[in-house]
C-alpha positions, 0 to 999 in steps of 0.5 A, a space after each residue: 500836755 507835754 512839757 517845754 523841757 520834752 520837747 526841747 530834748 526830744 528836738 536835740 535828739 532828733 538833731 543828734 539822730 540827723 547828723 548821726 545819719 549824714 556822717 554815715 552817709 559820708 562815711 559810706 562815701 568814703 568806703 568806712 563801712 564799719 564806722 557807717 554800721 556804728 553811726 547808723 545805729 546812733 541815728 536810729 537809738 537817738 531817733 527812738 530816744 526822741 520818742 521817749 523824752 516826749 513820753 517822759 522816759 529814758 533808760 540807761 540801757 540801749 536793750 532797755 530803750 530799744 525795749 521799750 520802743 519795741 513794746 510801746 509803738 511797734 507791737 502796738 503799731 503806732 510806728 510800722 512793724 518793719 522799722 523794728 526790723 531795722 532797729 534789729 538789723 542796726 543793732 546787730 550790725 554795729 555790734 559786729 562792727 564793732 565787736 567782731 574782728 572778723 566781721 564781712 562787711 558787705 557794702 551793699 548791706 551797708 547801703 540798705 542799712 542806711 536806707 532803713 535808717 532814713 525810713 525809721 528817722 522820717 517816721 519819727 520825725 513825722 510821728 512827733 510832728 503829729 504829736 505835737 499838732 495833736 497836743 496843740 503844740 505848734 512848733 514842730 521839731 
């Protein structure tokens, strides 16, 4: 069963990951492609986080939260192969960003990024609230 203390930390995960994915949407708004590829990939590692803290697990790695969602719910297809595809995607992106100074944002990439993002956050929401119904928890997050 799980722990009040999980669910309550996979629930401000799960508000850290939304307000990641508004701020993205306003910054593409704004044309900050850049700082949207950065908060998109937050709203999907804090979306991936929430999953772990109602497993019990964290790490101090992304590549090592990323792993582990990759081995545990997307090779074993609890959650849709194609959402590993945009935790890829996301990665590479905010990388760039990041890193690459001379890295071509393409605003239309941007765009599909964020729609990836929103996929993997409602599937995980809809995930834990599954969960949380199947473990008799009523409260969902």
């Amino acid at each position: 069963m799980l722990t009040d203390n999980r669910i309550a930390l996979a629930q401000v995960r799960i508000d850290h990951a939304k307000e990641d994915l508004l701020t993205a949407e306003e910054n593409y708004k704004n044309k900050r492609y850049k700082a949207v590829n950065n908060r998109v990939y937050y709203a999907i590692f804090h979306s991936i986080r929430a999953i772990l803290a109602l497993d019990g697990v964290d790490f101090k790695s992304h590549s090592s939260v990323l792993g582990y969602f990759n081995k545990n719910y997307i090779h074993t297809n609890i959650l849709d192969r194609s959402l590993g595809s945009a935790v890829v995607w996301a990665s590479k992106a905010r990388n760039d960003s990041d890193y690459n100074d001379f890295y071509t944002i393409i605003p239309e990439d941007v765009k599909s990024n964020i729609e990836s993002a929103r996929v993997l956050f409602s599937a995980v929401e809809e995930y834990i609230e599954k969960r949380l119904s199947a473990e008799g928890d009523s409260d969902p997050i």
